[in-house]
N, C-alpha and C positions, 0 to 999 in steps of 0.2 A: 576859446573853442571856435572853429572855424564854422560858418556857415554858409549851408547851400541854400542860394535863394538869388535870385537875380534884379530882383526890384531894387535891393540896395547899391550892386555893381551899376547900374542905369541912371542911378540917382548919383554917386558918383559922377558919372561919367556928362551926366545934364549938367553938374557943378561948372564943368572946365571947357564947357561946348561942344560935348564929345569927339575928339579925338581920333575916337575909331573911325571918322566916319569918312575922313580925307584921303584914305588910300587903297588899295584893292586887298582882300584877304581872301587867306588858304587857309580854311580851320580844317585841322587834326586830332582826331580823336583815335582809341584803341589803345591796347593793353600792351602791346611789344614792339618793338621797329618803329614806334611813334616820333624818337628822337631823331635816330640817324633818319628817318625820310627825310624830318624836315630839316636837317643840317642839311643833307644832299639836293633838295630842292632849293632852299636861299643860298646854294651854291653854286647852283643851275642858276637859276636867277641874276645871282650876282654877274656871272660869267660874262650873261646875256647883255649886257651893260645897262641893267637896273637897279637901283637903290635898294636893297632886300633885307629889312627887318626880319630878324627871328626871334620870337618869344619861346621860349622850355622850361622844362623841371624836370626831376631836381637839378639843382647846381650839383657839382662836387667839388669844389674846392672854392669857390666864390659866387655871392649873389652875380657879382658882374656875366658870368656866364648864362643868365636865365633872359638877358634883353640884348643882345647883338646885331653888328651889320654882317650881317652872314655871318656871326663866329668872330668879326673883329667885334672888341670892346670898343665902346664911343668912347671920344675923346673925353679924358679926365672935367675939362671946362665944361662943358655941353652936359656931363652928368651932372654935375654940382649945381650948376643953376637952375636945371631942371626939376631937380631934389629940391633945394630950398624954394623956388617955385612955386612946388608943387604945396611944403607944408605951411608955407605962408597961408597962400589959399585957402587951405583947409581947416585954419586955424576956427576953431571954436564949432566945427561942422559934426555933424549926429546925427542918429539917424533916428525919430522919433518910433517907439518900440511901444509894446503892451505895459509892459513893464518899467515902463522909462526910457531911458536914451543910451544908446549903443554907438560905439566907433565901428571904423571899419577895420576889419583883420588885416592881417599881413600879406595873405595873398592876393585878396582886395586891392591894396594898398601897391604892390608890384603890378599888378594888372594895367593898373591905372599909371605907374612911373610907365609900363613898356610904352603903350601907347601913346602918352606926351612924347616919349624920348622919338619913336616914330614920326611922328608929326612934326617937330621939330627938326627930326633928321631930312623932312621931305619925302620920304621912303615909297617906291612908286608900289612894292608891292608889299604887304606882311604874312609869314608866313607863322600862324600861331596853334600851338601844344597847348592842348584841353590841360587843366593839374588835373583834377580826378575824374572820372564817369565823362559827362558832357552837357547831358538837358543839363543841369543847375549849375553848373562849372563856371565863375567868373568871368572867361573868356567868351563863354555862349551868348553876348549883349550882340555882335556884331552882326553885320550885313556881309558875310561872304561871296566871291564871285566863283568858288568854288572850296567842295570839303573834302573830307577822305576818311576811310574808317580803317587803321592797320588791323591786323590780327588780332582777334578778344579773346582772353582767358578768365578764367576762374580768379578773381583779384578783386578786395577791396572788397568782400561777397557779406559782410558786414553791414554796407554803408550802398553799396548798390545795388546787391541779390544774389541772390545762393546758384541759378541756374544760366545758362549761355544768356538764354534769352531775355531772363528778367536785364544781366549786364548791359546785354545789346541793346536794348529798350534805352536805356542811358545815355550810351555812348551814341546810339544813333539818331538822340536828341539835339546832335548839330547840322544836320541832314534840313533845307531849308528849301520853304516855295521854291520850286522849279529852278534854282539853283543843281547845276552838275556835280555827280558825288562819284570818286575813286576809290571802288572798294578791297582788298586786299584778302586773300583767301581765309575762310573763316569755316568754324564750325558750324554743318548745316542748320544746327536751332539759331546761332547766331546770325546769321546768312539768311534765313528764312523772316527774320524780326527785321530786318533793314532793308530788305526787298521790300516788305508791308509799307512799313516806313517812305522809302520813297517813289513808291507807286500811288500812297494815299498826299502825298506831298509834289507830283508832277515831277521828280527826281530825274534828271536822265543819269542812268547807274551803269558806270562801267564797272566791271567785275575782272580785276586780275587776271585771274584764271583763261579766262574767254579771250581775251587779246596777246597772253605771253605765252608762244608754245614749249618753250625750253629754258632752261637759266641753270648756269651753271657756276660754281665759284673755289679756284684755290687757293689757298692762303701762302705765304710763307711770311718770316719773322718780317722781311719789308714790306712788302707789300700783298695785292689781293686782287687775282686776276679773273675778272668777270665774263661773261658769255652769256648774252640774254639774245633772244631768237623772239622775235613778236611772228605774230597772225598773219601782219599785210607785209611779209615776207624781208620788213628792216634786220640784221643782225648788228648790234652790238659789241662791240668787245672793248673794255677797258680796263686799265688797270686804278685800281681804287687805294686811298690811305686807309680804311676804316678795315681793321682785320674779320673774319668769319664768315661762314660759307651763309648763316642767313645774312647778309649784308644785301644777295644778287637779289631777293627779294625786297629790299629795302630801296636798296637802287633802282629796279625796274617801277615802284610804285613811286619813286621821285619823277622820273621819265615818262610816267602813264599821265603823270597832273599837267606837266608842263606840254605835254601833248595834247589834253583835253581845254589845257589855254591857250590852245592855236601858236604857239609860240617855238615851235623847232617844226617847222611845216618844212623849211628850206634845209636842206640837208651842212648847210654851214653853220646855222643856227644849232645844228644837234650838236653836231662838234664841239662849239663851242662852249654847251651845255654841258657835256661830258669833262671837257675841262674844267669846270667850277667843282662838277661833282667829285672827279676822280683827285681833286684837293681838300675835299672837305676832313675832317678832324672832327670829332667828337669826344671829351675825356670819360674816361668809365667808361666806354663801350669795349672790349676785347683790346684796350689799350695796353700799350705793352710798354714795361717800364725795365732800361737796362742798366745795369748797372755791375757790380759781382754777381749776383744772378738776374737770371731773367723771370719779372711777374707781370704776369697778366693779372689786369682787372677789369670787372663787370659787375653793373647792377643789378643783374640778374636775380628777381628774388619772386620765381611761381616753378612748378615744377620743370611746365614745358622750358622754361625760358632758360632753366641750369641746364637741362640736357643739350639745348641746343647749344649755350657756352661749352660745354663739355668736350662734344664732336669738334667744336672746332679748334679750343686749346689741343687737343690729342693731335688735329693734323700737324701745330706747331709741332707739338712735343712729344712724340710717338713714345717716345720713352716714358710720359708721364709727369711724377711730382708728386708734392705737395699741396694740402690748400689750406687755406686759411681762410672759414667760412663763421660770416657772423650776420646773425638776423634781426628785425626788429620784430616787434608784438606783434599779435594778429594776422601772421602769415602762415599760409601749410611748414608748418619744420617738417612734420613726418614725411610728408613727400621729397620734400626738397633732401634732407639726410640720406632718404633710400636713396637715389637718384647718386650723391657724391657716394656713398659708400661701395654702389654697382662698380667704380671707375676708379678709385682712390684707394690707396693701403695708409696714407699717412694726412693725417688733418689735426687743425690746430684750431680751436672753436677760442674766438676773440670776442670782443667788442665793440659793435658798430657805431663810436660815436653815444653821444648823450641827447641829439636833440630829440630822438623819439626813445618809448621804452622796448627796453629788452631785456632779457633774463639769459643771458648767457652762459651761464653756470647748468641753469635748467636748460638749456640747447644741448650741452655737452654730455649731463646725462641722458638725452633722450638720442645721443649717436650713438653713446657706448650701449643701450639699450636694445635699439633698431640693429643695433649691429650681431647682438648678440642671438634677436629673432632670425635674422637674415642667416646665421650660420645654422641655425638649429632647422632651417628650412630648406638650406641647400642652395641658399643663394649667395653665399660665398664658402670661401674654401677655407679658409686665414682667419685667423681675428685681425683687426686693422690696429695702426698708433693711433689714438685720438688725445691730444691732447689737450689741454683748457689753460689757456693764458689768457688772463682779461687784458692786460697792456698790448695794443697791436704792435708797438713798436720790436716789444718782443715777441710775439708773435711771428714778427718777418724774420727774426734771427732763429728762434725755435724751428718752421719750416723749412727755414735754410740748411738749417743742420741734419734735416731730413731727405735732403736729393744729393743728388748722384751727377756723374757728367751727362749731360745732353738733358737734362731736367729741366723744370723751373719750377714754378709756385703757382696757383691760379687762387685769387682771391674773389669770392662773391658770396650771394647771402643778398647783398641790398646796397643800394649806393651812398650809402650811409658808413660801409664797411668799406667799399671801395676808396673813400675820399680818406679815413684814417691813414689808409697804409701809402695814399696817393700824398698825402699832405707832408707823413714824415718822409716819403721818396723825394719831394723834392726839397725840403728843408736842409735834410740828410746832404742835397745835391746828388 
């Protein structure tokens, strides 16, 4: 069982001389657009011709994707010794308990490889993704030179709070002494909780909103052409790898950080920054996988966050599709179901993977279910195909057999489901 408590990460971290403490950091916290900022910032970064650690979660297809030099994996040597290292070290280490003696968890345990692997790489800057909430979040030991808070939703409302503000209370637990924080447009109890936060903290808070007058973003299957308009009258325009129209907000909150670290002041500098960004890659975000058909996937798994996958699969795909949606425990289904059935006539409720629990079967009756309320209220017209295949593999072949020319599939739910059908795409080749 994982725990949140940070005496033990620090205790760690005293073990190995800590680590954290050699390079400059950007902690990230927030419920959406928390990944691609920071891919597009250790992008920026990298661009900039500096060393640029990036720490994330989840993976989707391998651990190696959670510690990168911007998005490259460290060389194979450099991990390995790292690793064994690391467990030498650690060998017979505990953390004395009430109860006895405790190891450290597995995200403990990565927090602590990122950071060696950093330090050893020399890395002038890291740029590090909270895993859960933020006050208690393994990564929350460090001394940042600056944070950020993305967009906060209704997520994880189990383990961090049922209301905006209990979440923000959380998340806005990386918000540090008079340390600069980049805040991303938020719901106002949200917003309201992180202002408190770093006014009672000497914060100086930039707020999105207040600096970016305009952003604009559209897709096609190549690429994703952006237009962000700031305040002190900079315009922007770039064409970006990472598909979706919220991407232009993801991007402009990567350019608002590296602005607030004095770092593209000279306008060759921005340029250059642009170039890191407009390469970055991220898997599972609106990644599009081709092959005899075309699918998108995405981790997508809170309501706002499918809608928003939604809008921008449809600009690919005006014509629409299939999906193939599969979720783990303790998420809104009900939301997220209405949401795909608003937009969808054909869906195939799969199975995301084993590492976390799901009931997939019970998903699939509660679309055929929701679907059945939705028409008695007038909120659709049809009954939809819903179908339930626990194998994704067949899954991809089942929705397959459900589009049309100019179609594709969109897969989401959770990135748990994305990496199933990502894993046999590329097995499959």
């Amino acid at each position: 069982m994982r725990t949140y408590r940070l005496d033990r990460m620090f205790r760690l971290l005293e073990h190995f001389g800590r680590p954290d403490q050699v390079c400059s950091i950007i902690h990230v916290a927030g419920s959406k657009g928390k990944g691609s900022t920071c891919a597009m910032l250790a992008g920026g970064l990298s661009a900039l011709g500096y060393t640029a650690g990036l720490y994330g979660s989840p993976h989707v297809t391998t651990y190696l994707e959670r510690f990168t030099l911007a998005g490259e994996f460290f060389p194979e040597e450099m991990l390995l010794e790292t690793v064994h290292g690391m467990f030498d070290s650690l060998e017979g280490f505990v953390f004395p308990e009430e109860r006895g003696y405790d190891h450290p968890t597995t995200f403990e345990l990565l927090t602590l490889l990122a950071f060696l692997l950093f330090q050893k790489a020399e890395c002038d800057y890291v740029v590090l993704e909270t895993g859960l909430g933020g006050r208690l979040d393994a990564t929350n030991v460090c001394s940042p030179v600056l944070t950020a808070v993305t967009p906060i939703e209704l997520e994880h409302t189990e383990i961090l709070g049922h209301t905006y503000a209990e979440i923000a209370a959380e998340k806005g637990g990386i918000l540090k002494e008079s340390v600069p924080a980049v805040i991303a447009p938020q719901h106002r109890d949200a917003l309201q909780v992180l202002q408190g936060i770093a006014d009672e903290r000497s914060c100086p808070l930039t707020y999105l909103p207040d600096i970016l007058v305009h952003s604009s973003s559209h897709s096609t299957l190549q690429q994703n052409c952006l237009k962000l308009v700031w305040a002190n009258d900079i315009i922007d325009e770039l064409t970006i790898k990472l598909l979706g129209s919220f991407q232009s907000e993801n991007c402009a909150m990567a350019l608002a950080m590296l602005d607030q670290l004095h770092l593209i002041t000279a306008p060759e500098a921005r340029k250059q920054a642009i170039t890191g960004i407009s390469a970055t890659m991220l898997p599972g975000r609106m990644e599009l996988l081709t092959n005899s058909v075309n699918i998108v996937i995405d981790g997508a798994h809170t309501r706002r966050s499918i809608d928003r996958v939604i809008t921008s699969y449809r600009e690919l795909f005006p014509r629409g599709g299939s999906v193939i949606f599969g979720a783990v425990s303790g998420k809104d289904h009900t939301a997220m179901a209405e949401s795909i059935l608003r937009h969808f006539d054909r869906i195939v409720v799969s199975t995301p993977g084993t590492f976390k629990p799901s009931s997939p079967r019970e998903l699939y009756e509660l679309f055929t279910s929701t679907a059945h309320v939705m028409l008695a209220e007038g909120e659709r017209q049809s009954p939809p195909i819903v179908l339930f295949e626990p194998d994704p593999g067949e899954a991809v072949k089942r929705a397959s057999d459900l589009i049309f020319d100019g179609e594709g599939i969109l897969v989401t739910g959770s990135f748990y489901m994305a990496a199933e059908i990502r894993d046999r795409y590329i097995q499959g080749g």
